[in-house]
C-alpha distance (Angstrom), angle and dihedral (degrees) to the residues before:
residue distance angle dihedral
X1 . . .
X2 3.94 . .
X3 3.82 114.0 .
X4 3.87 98.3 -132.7
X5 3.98 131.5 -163.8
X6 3.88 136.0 -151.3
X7 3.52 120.3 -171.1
X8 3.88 124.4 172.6
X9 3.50 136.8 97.2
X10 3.57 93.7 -68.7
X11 3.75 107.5 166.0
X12 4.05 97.1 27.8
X13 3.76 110.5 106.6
X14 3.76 102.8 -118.4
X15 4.02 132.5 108.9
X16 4.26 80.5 -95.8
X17 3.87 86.8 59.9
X18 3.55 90.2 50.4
X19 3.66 100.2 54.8
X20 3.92 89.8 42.9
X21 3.75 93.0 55.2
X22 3.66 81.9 56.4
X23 3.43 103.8 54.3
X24 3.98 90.2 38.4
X25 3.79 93.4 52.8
X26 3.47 82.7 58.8
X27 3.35 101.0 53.1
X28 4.05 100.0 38.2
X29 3.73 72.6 63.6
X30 3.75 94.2 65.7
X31 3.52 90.9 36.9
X32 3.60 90.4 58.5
X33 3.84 100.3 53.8
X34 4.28 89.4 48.7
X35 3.76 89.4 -107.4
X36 4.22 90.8 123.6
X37 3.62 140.6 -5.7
X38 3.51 113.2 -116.4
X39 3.74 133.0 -151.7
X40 4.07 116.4 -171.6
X41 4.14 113.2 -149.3
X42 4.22 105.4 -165.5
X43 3.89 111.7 -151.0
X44 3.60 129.0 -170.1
X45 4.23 119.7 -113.8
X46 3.87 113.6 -160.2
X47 3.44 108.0 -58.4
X48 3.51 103.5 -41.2
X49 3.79 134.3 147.0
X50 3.74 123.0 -102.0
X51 3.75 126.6 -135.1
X52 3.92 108.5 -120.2
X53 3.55 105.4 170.1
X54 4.11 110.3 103.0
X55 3.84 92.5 -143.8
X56 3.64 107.2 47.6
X57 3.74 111.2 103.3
X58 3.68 90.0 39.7
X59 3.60 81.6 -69.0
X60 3.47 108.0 -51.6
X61 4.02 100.5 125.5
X62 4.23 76.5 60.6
X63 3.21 90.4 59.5
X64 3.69 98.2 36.3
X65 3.75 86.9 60.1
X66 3.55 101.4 40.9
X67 4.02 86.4 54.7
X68 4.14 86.7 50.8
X69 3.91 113.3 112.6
X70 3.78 133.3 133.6
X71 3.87 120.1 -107.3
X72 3.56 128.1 -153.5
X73 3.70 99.5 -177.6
X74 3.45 134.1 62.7
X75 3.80 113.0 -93.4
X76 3.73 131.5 -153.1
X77 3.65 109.6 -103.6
X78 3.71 129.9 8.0
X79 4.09 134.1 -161.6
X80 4.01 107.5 -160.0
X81 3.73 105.1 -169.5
X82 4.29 98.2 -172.0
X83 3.73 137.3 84.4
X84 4.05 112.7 -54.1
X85 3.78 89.3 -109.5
X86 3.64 86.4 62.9
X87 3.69 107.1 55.1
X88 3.34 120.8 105.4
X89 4.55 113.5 -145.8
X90 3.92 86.4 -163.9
X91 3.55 88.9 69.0
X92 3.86 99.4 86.1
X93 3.77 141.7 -23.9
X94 3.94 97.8 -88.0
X95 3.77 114.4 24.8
X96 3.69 132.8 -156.6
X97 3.76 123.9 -156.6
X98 3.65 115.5 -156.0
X99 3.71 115.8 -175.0
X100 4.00 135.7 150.3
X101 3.50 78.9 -141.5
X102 3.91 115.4 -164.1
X103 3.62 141.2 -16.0
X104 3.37 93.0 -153.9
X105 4.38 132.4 86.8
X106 3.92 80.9 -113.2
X107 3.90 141.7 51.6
X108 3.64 125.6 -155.2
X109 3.96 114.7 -90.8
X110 3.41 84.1 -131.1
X111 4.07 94.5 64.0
X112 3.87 92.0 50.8
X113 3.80 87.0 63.1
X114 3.98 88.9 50.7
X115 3.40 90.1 48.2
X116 3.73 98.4 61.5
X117 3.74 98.1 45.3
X118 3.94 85.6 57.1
X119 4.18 111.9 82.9
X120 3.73 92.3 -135.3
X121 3.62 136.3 -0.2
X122 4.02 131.2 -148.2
X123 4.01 124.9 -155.6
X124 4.01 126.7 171.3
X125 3.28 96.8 -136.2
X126 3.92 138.6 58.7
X127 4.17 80.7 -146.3
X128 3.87 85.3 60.5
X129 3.42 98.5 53.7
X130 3.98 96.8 44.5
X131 4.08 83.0 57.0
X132 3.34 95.5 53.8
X133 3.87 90.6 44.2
X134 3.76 100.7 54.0
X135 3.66 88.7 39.6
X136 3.79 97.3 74.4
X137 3.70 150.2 -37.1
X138 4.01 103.4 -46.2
X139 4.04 120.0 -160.9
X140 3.71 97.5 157.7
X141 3.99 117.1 80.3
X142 3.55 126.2 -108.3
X143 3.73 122.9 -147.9
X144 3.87 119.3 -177.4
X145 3.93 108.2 -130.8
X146 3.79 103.4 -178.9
X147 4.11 108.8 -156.9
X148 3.30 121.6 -129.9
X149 3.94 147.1 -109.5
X150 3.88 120.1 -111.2
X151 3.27 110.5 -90.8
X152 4.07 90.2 -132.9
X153 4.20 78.9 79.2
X154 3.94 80.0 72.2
X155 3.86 97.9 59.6
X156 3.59 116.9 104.8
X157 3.86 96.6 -160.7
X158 3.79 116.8 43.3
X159 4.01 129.0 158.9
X160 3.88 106.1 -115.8
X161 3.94 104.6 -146.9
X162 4.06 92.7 -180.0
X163 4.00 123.2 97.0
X164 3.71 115.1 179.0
X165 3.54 120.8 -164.0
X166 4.16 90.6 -141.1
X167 3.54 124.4 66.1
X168 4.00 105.4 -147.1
X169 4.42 106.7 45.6
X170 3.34 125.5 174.5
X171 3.59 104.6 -149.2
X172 4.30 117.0 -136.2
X173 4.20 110.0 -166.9
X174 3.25 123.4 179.5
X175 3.83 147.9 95.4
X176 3.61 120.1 -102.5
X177 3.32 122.6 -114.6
X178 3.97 105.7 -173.7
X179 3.75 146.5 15.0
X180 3.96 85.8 -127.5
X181 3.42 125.8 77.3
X182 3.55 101.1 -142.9
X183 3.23 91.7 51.4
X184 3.79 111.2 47.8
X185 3.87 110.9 104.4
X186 3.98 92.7 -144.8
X187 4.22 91.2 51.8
X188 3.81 89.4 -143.5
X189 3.56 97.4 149.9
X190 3.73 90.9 53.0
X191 4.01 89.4 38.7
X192 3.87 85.3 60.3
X193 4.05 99.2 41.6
X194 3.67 86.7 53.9
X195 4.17 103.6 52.5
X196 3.99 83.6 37.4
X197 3.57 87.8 61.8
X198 4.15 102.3 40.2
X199 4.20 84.6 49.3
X200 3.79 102.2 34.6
X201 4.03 84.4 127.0
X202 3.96 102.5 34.7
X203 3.64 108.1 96.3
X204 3.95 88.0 -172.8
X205 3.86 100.4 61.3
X206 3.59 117.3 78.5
X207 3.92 134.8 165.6
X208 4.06 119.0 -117.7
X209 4.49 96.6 -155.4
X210 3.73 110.6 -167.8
X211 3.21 101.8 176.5
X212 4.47 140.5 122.7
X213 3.28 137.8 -178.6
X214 3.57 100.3 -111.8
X215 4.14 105.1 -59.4
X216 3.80 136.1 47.5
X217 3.56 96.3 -121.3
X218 3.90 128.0 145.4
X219 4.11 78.7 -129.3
X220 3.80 90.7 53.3
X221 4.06 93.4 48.1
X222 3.96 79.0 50.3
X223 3.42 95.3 58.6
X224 3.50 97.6 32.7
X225 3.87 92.4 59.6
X226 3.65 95.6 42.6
X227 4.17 91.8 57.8
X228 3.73 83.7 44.5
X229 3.83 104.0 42.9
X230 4.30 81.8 51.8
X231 3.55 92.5 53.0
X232 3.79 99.6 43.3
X233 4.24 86.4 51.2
X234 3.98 86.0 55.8
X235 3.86 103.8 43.8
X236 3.60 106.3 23.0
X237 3.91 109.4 74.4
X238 4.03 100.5 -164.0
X239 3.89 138.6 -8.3
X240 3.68 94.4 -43.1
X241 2.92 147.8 121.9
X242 4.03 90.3 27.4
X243 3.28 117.3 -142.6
X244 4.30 133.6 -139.8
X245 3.47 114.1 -167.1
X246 4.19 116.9 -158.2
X247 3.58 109.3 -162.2
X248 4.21 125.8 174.8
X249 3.72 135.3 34.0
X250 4.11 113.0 -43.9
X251 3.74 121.2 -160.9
X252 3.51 124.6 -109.9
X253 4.13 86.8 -100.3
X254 3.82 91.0 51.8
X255 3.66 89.4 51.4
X256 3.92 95.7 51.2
X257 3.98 85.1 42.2
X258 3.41 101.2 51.8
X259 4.10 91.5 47.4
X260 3.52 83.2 53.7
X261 3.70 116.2 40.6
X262 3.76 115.6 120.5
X263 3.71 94.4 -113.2
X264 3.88 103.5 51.5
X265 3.57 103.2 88.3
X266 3.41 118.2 -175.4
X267 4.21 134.3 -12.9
X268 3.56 122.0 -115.8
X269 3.68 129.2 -165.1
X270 3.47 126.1 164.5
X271 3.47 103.6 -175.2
X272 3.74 132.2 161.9
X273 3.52 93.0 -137.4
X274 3.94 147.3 -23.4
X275 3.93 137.0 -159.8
X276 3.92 88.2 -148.4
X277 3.49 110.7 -33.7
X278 3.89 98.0 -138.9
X279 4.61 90.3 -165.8
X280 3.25 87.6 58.8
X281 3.74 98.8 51.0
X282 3.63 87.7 42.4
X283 3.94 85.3 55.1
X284 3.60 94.2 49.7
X285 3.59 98.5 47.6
X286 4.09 82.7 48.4
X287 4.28 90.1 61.7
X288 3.66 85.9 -117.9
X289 4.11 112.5 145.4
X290 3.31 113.9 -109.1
X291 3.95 133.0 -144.5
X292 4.17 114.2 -175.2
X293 3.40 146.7 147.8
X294 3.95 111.2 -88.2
X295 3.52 96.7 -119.4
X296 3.90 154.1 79.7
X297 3.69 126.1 16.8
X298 3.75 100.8 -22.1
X299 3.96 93.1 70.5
X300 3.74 87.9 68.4
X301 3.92 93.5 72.6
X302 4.37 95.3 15.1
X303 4.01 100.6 72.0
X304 3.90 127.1 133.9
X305 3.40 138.9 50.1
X306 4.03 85.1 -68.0
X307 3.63 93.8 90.4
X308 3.64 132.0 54.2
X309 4.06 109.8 -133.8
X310 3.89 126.2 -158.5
X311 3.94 117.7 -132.7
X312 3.89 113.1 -122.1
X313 3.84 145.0 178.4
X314 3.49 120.1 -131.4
X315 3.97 103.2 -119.4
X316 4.03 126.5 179.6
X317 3.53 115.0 -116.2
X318 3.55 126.6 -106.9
X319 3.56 125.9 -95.1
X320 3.64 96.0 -104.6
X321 3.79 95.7 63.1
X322 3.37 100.9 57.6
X323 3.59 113.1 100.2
X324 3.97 101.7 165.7
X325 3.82 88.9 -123.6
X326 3.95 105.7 70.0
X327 4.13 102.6 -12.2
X328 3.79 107.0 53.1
X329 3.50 125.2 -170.8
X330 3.73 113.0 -90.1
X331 4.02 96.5 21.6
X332 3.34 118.3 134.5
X333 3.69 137.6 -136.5
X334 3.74 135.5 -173.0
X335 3.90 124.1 -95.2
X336 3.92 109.0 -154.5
X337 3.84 112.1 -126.8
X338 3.84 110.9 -102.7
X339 3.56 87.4 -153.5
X340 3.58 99.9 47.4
X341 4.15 91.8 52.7
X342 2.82 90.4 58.2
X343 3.77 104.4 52.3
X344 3.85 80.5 41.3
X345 3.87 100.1 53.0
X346 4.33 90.1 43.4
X347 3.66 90.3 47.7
X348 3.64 87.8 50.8
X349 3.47 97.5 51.9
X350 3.55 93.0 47.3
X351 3.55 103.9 56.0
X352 3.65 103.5 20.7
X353 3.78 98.9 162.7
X354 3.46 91.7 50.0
X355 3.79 93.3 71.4
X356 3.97 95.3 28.9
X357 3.49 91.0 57.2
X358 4.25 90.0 48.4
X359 3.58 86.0 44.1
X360 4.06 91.7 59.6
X361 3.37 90.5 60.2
X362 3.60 105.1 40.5
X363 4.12 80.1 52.6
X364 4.18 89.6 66.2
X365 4.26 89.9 68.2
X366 3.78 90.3 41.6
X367 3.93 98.1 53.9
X368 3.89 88.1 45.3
X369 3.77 98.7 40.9
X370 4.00 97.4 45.7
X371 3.58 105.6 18.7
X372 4.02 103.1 126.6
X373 4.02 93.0 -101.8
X374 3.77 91.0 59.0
X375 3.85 91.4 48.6
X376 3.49 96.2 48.7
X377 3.73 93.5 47.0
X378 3.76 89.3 60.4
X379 3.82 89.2 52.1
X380 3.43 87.3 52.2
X381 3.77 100.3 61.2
X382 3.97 92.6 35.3
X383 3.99 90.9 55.7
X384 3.57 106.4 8.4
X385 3.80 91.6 104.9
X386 4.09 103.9 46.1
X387 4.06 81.1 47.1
């Protein structure tokens, strides 16, 4: 029986937890029918939360935790779910890197080297992979692993806890990832200038913002509604657009309600560039419209006429993003076309039933494609063998 390892942050609440829970659920799996014996290594991300309760996840951070023990020798096989300058080749005899790697046109030089040390190397997204590829001189192979939806999208009958006051919301999620516009990843502060000024006079649009800053703290809601309350009195001239802000961790039930209630419209994220971009899978595989930028990882899974994509310019970023780890200097990221929301958003809102109706059927190839069985199977025949 192989002695197996999974190290990531796999019980923080962060898009990196989310992506290790994947890959661990997988391999409790194993565990459980004798076919390996696991060992779970918890990391850290940033400064976010961990998950302590046993049974949330249908019980997977129990199992996560009973599987947690320190190892001082080198095991068989090991699954490193962190950024390539983070993964650590003494772990086990054959190594596997998994990463979301950059959402930038450019990866540190510094992460090609880690990438060739590694055995093999997993990335969600084909536009991953291509980064990484024209980045540098690649040895290591690259598989593309998408991750998959929650499986509480599936459920045909689901208690909706969420009553808007406005019939038509756009819904923004995402985490933000700076204090300055032009420098937040996500581009919600621009996301919510722009629908604030194409609805300034409809009193039945609204915008539903989940969104943080990193924890679900009563001081993070705090700060999060002060930044927003400051924008909303400079762009929004009057009452409307109205404005719901979700703050703190929802279950997997919330999520798959709120992507489905009758009164959230339509998703919009105008970000300058994802990995993956697991909410708006999770949207897609709901039926729910979808507005985005037209590039990075989410084109891998958002393609058709189903979707409504945003033109953009690839821009560098500015000075104060790059950190020399995952922004580099000279990378570039996409700026969303302020014409092109627009026409996007009023063309929305004009023929909504139009796109929900393409957006139903896009949804079919999405629950079959990334639903958690699919995913695993694909795991399955990548590593089934060294397992």
């Amino acid at each position: 029986m192989k002695k197996v390892v999974i190290r990531g942050p796999l019980i923080t609440q962060s898009g990196y937890g989310v992506h290790s829970r994947q890959v661990a659920r997988w391999l409790v799996e194993q565990s459980k029918a004798k076919k390996i014996d696991l060992t779970c290594q918890c990391l850290n991300w940033g400064s976010t939360q961990w998950k302590l309760n046993e049974n949330a996840d249908d019980g997977l951070i129990g199992e996560i935790m009973r599987h947690s023990k320190n190892v001082n020798h080198k095991l068989d096989v090991s699954f490193q779910i962190q950024l390539p300058n983070e993964w650590d080749t003494n772990l086990a005899s054959f190594n596997v890197g998994i990463t979301a790697g950059v959402e930038t046109d450019v990866c540190n030089p510094a992460w090609i080297d880690a990438i060739n040390k590694m055995d093999v190397v997993v990335v969600p997204s084909e536009f991953t992979k291509k980064t990484f590829m024209t980045s540098g001189q690649i040895t290591t192979p690259i598989k593309v692993i998408p991750e998959s939806f929650i499986d509480e999208i599936s459920l045909e009958d689901i208690e909706d806890p969420f009553d808007f006051s406005t019939s038509f919301n756009f819904l923004i999620f995402g985490q933000l990832t700076s204090n300055n516009p032009e420098d937040d990843r996500k581009n919600i502060f621009n996301t919510v200038k722009i629908i604030c000024e194409n609805f300034k006079n409809d009193d039945d649009v609204g915008i539903v913002l989940k969104t943080n800053s990193g924890r679900g703290t009563k001081i993070d809601r705090l700060n999060i509604r002060r930044q927003f309350e400051s924008l909303v009195g400079q762009v929004r001239n009057g009452p409307f657009p109205k404005i719901n802000l979700l703050h703190g961790d929802l279950s997997p039930k919330e999520v798959a309600a709120l992507y489905r209630n009758e009164k959230i419209k339509c998703l919009v994220s105008m970000t300058r560039g994802e990995g993956y971009g697991l909410p708006l899978l999770e949207a897609a595989a709901s039926g729910l419209p979808i507005i985005a930028t037209g590039w990075s990882g989410h084109t891998d899974f958002l393609k058709g006429d189903g979707y409504q994509k945003i033109k953009y310019d690839l821009r560098k970023i500015s000075n104060s993003k790059v950190d020399n780890n995952i922004f580099v200097p000279g990378a570039k990221w996409a700026e969303p076309n302020h014409k092109s929301a627009l026409e996007a958003l009023t063309k929305f809102r004009k023929y909504p039933s139009m796109y929900e109706k393409r957006a139903k059927s896009a949804s079919l190839k999405i629950k079959k494609d990334y639903c958690f069985e699919s995913i695993k199977n694909l795991y399955n025949s990548a590593f089934g063998e060294i397992l």
